[in-house]
MARMAR-611127 format. One line per field, with one value per atom (N, C-alpha, C): residue in three letters; chain; atom name; x, y, z. Coordinates in pm, whole numbers, plus 50000, padded with zeros to 5 digits. Example, Ala and Ser with C-alpha at 12.3 -4.5 7.8 and 13.67 -1.06 7.14 Angstrom:
residuo (Ala;Ala;Ala;Ser;Ser;Ser);
cadena (A;A;A;A;A;A);
atomo (N;CA;C;N;CA;C);
u (51319;51230;51320;51285;51367;51290);
v (49431;49550;49670;49775;49894;50003);
w (50780;50780;50780;50708;50714;50787);
END
This chain:
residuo (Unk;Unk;Unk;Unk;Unk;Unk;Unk;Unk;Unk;Unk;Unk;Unk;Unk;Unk;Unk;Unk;Unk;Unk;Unk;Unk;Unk;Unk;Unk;Unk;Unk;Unk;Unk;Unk;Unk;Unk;Unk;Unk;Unk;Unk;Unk;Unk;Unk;Unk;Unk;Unk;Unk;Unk;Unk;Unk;Unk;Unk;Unk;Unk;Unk;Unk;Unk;Unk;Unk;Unk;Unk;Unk;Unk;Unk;Unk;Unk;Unk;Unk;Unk;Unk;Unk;Unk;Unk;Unk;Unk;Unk;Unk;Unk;Unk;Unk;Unk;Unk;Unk;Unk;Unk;Unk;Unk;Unk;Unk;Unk;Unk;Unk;Unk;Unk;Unk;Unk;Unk;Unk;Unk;Unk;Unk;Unk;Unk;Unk;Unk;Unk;Unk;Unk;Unk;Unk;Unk;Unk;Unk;Unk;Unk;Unk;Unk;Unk;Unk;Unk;Unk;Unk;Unk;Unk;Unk;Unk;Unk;Unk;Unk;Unk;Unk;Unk;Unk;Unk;Unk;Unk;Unk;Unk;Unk;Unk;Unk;Unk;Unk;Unk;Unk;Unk;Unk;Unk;Unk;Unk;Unk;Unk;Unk;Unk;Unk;Unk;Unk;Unk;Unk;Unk;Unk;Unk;Unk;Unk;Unk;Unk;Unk;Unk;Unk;Unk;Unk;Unk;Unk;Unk;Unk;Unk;Unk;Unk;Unk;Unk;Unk;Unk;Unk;Unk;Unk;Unk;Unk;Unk;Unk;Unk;Unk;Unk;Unk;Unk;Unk;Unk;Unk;Unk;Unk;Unk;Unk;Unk;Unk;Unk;Unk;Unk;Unk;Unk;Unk;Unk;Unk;Unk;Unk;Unk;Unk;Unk;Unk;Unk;Unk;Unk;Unk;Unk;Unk;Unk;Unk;Unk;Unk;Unk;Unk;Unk;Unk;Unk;Unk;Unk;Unk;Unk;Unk;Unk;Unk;Unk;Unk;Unk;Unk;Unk;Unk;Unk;Unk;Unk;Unk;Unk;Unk;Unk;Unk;Unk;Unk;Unk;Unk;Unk;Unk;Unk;Unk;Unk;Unk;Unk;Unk;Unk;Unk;Unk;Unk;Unk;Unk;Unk;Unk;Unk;Unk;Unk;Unk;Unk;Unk;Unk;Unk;Unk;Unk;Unk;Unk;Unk;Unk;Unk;Unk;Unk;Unk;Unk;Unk;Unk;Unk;Unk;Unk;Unk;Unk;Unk;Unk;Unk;Unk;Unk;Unk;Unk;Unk;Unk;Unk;Unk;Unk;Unk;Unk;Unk;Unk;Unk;Unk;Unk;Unk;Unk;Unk;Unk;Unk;Unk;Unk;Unk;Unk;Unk;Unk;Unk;Unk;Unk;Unk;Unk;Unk;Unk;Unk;Unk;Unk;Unk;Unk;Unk;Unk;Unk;Unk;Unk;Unk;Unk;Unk;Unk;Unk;Unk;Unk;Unk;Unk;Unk;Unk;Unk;Unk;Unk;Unk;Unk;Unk;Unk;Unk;Unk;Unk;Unk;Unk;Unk;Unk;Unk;Unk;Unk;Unk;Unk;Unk;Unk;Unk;Unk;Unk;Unk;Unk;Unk;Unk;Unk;Unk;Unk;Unk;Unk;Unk;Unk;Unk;Unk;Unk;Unk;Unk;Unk;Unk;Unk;Unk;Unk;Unk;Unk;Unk;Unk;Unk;Unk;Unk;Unk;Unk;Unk;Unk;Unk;Unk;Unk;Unk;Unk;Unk;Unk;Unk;Unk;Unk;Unk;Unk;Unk;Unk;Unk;Unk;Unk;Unk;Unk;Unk;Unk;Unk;Unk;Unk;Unk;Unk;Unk;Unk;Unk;Unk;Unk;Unk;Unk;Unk;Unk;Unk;Unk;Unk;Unk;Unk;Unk;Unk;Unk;Unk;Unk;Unk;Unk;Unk;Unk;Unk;Unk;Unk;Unk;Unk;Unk;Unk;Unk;Unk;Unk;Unk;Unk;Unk;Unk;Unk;Unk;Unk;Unk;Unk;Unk;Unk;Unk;Unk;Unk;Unk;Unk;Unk;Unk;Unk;Unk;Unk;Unk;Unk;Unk;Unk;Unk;Unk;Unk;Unk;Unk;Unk;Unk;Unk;Unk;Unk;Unk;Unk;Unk;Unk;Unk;Unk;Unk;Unk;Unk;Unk;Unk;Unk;Unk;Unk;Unk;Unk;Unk;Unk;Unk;Unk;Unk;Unk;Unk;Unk;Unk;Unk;Unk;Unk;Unk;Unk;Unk;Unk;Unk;Unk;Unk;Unk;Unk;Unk;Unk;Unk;Unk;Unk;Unk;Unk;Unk;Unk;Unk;Unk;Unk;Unk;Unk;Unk;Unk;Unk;Unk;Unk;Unk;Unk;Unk;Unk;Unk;Unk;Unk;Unk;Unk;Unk;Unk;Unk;Unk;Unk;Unk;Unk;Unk;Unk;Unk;Unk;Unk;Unk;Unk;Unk;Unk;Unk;Unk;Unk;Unk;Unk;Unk);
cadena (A;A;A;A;A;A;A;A;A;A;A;A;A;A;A;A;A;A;A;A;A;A;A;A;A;A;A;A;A;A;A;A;A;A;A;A;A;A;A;A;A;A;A;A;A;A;A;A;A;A;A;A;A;A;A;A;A;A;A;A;A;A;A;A;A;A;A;A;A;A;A;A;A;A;A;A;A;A;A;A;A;A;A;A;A;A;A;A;A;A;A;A;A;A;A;A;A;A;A;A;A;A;A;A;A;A;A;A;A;A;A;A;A;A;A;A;A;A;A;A;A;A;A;A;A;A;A;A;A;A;A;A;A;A;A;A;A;A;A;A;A;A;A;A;A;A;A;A;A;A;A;A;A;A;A;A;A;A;A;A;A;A;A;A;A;A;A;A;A;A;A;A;A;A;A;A;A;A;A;A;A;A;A;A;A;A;A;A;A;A;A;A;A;A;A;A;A;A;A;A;A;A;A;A;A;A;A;A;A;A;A;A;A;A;A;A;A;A;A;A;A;A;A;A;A;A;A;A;A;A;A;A;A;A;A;A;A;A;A;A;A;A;A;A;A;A;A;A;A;A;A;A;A;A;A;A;A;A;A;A;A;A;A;A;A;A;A;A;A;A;A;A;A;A;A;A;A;A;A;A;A;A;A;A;A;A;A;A;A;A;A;A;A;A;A;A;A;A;A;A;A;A;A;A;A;A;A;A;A;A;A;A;A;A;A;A;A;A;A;A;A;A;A;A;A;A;A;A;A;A;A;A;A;A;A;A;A;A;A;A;A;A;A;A;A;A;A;A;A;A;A;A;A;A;A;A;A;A;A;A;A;A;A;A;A;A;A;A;A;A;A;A;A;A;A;A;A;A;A;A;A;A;A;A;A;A;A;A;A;A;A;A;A;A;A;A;A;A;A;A;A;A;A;A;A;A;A;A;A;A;A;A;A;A;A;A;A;A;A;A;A;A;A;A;A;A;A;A;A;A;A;A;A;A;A;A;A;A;A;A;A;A;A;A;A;A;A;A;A;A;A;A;A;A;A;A;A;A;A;A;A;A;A;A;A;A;A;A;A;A;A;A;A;A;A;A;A;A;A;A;A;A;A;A;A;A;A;A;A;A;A;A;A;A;A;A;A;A;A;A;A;A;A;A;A;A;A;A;A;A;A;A;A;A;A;A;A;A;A;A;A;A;A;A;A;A;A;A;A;A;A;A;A;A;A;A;A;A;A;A;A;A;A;A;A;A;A;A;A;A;A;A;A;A;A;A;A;A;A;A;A;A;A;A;A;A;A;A;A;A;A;A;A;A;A;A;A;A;A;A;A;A;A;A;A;A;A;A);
atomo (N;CA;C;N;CA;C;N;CA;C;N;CA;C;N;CA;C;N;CA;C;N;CA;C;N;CA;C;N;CA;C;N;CA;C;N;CA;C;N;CA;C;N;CA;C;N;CA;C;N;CA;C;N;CA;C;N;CA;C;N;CA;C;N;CA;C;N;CA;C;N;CA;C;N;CA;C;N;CA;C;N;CA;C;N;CA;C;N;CA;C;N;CA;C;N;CA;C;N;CA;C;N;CA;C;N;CA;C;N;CA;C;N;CA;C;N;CA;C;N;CA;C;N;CA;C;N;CA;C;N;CA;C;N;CA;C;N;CA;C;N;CA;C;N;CA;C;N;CA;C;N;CA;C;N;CA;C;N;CA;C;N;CA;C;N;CA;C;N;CA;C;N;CA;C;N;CA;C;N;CA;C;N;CA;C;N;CA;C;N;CA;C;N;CA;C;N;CA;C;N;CA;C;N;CA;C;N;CA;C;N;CA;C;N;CA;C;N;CA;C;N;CA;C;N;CA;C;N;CA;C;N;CA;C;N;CA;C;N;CA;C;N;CA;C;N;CA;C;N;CA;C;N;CA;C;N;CA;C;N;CA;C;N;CA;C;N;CA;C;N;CA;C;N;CA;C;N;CA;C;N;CA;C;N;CA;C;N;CA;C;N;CA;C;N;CA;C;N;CA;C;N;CA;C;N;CA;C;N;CA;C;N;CA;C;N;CA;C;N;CA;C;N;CA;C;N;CA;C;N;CA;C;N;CA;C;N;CA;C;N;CA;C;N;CA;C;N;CA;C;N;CA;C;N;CA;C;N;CA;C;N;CA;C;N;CA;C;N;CA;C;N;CA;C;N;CA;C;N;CA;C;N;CA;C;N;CA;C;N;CA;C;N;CA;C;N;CA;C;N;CA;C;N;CA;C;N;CA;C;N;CA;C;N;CA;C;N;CA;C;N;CA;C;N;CA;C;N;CA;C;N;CA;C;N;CA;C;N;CA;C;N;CA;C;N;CA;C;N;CA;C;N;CA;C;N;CA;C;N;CA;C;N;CA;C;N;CA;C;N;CA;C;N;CA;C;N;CA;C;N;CA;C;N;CA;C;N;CA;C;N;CA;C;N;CA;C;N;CA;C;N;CA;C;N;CA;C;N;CA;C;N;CA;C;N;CA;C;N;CA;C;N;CA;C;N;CA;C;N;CA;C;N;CA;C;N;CA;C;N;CA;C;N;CA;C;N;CA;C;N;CA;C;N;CA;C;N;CA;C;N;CA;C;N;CA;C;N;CA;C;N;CA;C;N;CA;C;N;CA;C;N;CA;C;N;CA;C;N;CA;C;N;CA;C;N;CA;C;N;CA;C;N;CA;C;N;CA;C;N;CA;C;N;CA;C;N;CA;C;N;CA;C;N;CA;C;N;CA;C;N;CA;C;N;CA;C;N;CA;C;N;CA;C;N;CA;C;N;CA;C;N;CA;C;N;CA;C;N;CA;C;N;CA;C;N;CA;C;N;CA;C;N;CA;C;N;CA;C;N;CA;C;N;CA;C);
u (87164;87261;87330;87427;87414;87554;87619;87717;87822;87931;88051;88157;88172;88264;88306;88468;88541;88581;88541;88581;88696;88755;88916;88891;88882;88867;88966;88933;89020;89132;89244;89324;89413;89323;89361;89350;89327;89339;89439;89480;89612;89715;89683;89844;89873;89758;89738;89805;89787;89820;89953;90018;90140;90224;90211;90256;90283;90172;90145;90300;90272;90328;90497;90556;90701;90750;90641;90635;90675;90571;90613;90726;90788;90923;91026;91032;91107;91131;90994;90991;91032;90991;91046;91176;91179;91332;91282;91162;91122;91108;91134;91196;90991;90976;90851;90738;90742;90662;90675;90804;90875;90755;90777;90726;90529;90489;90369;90343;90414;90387;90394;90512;90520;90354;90331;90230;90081;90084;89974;89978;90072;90103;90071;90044;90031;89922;89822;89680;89637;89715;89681;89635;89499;89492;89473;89543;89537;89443;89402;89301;89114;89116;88999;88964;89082;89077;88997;88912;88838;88837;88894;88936;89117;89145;89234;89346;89297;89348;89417;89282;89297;89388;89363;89447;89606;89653;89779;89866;89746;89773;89819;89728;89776;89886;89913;89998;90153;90109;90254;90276;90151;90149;90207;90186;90252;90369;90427;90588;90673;90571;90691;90665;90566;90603;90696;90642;90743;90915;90925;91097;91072;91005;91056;91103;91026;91039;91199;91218;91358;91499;91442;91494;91509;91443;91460;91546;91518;91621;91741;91807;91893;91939;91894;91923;91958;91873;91921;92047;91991;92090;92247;92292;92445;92540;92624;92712;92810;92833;92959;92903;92781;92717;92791;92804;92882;92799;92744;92638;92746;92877;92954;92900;92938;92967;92848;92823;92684;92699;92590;92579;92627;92652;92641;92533;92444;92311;92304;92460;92447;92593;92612;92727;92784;92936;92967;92970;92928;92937;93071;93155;93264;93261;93345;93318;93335;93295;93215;93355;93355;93499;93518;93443;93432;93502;93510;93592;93431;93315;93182;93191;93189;93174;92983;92910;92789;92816;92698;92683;92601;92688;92664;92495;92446;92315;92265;92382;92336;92273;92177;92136;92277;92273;92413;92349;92295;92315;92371;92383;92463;92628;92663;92782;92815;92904;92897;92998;93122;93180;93119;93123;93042;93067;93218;93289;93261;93267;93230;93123;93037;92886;92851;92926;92901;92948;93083;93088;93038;93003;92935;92788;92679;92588;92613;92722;92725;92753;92818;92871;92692;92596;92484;92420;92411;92361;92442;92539;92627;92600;92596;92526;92365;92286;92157;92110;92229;92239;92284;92345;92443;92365;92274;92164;92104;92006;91915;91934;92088;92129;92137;92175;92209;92053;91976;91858;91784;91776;91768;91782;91917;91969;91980;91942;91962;91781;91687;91544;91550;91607;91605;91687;91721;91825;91744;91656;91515;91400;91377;91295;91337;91414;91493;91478;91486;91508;91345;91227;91115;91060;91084;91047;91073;91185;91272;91208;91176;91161;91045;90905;90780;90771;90893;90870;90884;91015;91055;90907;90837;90764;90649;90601;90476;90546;90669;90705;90703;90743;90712;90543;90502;90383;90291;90326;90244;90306;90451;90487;90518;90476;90483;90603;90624;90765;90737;90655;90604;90689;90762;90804;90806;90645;90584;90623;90594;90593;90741;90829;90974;91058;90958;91036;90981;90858;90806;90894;90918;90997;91154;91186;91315;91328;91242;91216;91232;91128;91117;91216;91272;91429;91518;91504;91641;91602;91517;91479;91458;91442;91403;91475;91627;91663;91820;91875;91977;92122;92125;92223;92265;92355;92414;92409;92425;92423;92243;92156;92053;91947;92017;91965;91981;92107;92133;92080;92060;91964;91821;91761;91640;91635;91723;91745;91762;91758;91796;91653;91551;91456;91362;91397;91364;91394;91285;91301;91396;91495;91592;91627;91557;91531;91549;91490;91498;91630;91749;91905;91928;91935;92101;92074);
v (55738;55698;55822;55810;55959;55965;56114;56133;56079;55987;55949;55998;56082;56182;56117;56173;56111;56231;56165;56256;56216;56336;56261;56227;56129;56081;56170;56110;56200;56154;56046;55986;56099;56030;56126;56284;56351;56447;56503;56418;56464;56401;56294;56263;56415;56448;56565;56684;56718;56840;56858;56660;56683;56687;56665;56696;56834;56896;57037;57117;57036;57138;57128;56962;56965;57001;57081;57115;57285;57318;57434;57481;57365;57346;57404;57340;57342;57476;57600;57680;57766;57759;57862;57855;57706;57685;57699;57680;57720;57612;57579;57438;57374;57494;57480;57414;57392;57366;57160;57123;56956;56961;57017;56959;56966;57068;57070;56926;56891;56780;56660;56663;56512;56532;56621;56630;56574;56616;56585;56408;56410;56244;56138;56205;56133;56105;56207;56221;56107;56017;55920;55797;55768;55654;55491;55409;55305;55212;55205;55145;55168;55286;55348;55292;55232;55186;55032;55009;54874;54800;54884;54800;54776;54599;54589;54651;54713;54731;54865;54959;55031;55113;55009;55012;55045;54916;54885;55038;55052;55179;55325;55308;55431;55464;55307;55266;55270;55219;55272;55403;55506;55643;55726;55684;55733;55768;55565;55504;55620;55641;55738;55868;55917;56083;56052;56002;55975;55974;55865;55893;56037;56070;56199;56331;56311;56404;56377;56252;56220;56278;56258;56277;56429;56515;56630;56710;56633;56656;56674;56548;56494;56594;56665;56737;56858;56944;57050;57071;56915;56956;56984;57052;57083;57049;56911;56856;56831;57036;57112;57203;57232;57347;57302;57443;57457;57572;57499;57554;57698;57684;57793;57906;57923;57964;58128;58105;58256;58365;58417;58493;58647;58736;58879;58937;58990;59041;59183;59224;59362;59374;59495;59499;59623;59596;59772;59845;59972;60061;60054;60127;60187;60359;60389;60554;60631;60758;60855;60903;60987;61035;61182;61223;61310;61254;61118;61085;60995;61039;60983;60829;60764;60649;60613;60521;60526;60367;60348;60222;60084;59985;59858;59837;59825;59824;59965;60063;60204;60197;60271;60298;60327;60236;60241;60394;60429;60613;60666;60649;60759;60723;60652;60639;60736;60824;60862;60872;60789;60708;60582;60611;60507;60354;60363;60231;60179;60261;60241;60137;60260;60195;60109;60065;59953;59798;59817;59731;59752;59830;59800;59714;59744;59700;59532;59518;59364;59294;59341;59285;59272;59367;59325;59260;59236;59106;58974;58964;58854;58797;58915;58842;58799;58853;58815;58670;58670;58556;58425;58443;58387;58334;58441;58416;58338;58359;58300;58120;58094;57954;57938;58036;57943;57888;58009;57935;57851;57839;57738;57560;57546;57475;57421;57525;57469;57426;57475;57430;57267;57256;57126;57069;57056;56998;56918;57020;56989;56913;56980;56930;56750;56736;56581;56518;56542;56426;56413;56470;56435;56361;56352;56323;56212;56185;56072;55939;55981;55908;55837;55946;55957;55837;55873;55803;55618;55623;55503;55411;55460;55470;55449;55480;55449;55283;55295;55153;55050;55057;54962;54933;55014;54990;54930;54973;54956;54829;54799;54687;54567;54453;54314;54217;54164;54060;54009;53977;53890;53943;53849;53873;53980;53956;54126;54235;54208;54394;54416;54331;54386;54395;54332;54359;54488;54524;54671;54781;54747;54817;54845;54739;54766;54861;54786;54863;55025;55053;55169;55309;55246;55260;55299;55196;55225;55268;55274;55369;55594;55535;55697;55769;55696;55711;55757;55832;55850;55855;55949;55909;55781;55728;55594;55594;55660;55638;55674;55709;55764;55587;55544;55438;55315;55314;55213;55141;55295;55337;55257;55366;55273;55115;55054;54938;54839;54855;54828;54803;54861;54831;54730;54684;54534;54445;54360;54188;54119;54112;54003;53883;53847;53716;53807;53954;53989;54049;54107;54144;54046;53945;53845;53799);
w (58296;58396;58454;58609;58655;58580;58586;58594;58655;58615;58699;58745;58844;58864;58961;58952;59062;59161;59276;59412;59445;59543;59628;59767;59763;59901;60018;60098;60240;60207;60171;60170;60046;59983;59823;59857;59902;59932;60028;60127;60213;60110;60022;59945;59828;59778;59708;59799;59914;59951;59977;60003;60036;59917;59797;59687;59647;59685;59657;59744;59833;59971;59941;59876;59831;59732;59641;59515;59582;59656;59745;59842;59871;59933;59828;59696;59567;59563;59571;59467;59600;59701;59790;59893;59883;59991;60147;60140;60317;60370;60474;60515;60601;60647;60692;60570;60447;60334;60344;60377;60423;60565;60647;60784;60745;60699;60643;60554;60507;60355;60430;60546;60671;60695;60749;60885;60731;60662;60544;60525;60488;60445;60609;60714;60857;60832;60780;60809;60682;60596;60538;60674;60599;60694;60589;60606;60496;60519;60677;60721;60626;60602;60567;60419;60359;60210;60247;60233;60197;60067;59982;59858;59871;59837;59850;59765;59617;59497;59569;59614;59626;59765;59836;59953;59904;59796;59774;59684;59622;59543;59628;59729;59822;59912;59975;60025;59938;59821;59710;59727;59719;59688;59792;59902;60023;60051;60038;60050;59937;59817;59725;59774;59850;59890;59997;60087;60245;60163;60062;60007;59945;59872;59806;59883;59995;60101;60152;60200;60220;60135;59983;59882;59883;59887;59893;59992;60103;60222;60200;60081;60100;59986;59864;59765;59843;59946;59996;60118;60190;60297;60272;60315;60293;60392;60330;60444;60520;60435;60462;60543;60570;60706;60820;60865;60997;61049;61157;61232;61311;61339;61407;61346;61194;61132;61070;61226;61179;61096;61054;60951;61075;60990;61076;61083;61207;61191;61094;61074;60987;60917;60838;60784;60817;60861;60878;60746;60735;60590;60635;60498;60471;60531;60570;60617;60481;60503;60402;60356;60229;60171;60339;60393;60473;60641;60637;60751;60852;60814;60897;60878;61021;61015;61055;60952;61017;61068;61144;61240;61120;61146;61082;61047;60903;60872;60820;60782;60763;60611;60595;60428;60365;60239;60128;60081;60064;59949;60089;60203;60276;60272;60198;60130;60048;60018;59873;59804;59841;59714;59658;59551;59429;59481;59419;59477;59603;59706;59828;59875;59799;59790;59720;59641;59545;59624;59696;59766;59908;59965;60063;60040;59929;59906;59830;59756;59736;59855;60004;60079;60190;60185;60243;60147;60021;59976;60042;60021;60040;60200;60303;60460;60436;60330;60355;60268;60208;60148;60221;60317;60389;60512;60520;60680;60584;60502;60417;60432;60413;60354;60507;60566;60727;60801;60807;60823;60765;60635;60539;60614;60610;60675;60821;60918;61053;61054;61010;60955;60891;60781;60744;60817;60921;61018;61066;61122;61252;61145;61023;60994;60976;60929;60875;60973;61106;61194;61184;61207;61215;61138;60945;60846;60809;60879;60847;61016;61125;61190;61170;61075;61042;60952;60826;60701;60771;60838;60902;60963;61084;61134;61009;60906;60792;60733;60708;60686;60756;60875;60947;60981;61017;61008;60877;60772;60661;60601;60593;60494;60636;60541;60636;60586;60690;60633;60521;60458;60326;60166;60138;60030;59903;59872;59808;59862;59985;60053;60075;60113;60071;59957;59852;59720;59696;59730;59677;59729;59863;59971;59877;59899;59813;59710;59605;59465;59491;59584;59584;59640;59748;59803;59764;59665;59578;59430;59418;59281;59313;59458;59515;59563;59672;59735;59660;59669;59593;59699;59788;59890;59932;59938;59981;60124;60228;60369;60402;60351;60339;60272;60207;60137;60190;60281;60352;60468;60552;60656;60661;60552;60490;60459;60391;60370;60493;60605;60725;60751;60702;60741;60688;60635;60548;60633;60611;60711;60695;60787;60811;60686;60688;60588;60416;60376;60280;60257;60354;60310;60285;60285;60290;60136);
END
């Protein structure tokens, strides 16, 4: 008898990459790794499943990346960002014990008080840190509205008024979804007949 090996179908393979890719979001903070993992999870097609089992299975598998992705959003975004609030493209040094002032972004060893240089160089960590989170953030800004219209958009399409598919809906919602205005949202999207 031959060998039974299991292949990943096309399906299984974009749910695979988008896993990969929010797993890659996690470890690097790059907001671009979310819009990659949306655009993966699109290229699911549920149509292509001819087994019903298997259909249902993928279709679960989806509904929980599409929230996790949400979910993640909702862990990084910060909802105290203040877009005003720009980073400085440089830092002024401190002037030299000699009276030399150098121009904002100068190499710290042309400092040469210690102290000086000690806070001048925590103070260019502290802006690159500062840009870092700002772009961070104005990224998952942009990315969120897309991910979130996407995820919306796979539900409606995929789940039907029928009892099952909004208890799954639910279930999953609110087992995934941790924000309360974020959960509510979602919940809105359940058939009429399934809120009340």
């Amino acid at each position: 008898m031959a060998e039974n090996k299991k292949y990943l179908t096309a399906n299984e393979m974009c749910l695979k990459e988008a896993q990969t890719l929010a797993k890659k979001f996690e470890a690097e903070l790059e907001a671009e790794r979310l819009r990659e993992a949306s655009l993966a999870l699109e290229r699911v097609n549920l149509s292509q499943e001819g087994d019903p089992a298997s259909r249902a299975r993928l279709r679960a598998n989806s509904l929980s990346l599409w929230l996790h992705l949400i979910g993640l959003l909702d862990r990084f975004l910060d909802p105290k960002f203040n877009i005003e609030d720009v980073p400085g493209t440089a830092v002024q040094p401190p002037p030299t014990s000699g009276g030399v002032v150098y121009p904002p972004g100068a190499d710290p060893a042309l400092i040469d008080d210690p102290k000086a240089r000690a806070d001048y160089e925590k103070a260019i960590a502290a802006n690159r840190a500062k840009a870092d989170r700002y772009r961070l953030q104005v990224h998952l800004r942009r990315v969120n509205e897309r991910i979130v219209s996407r995820a919306e958009g796979f539900i409606r399409n995929a789940y039907t008024s029928a009892p099952d598919d909004q208890k799954q809906l639910r279930t999953a919602i609110e087992k995934a979804i941790k924000d309360p205005q974020r959960k509510a949202g979602l919940l809105k999207l359940l058939a009429p007949s399934e809120c009340h």
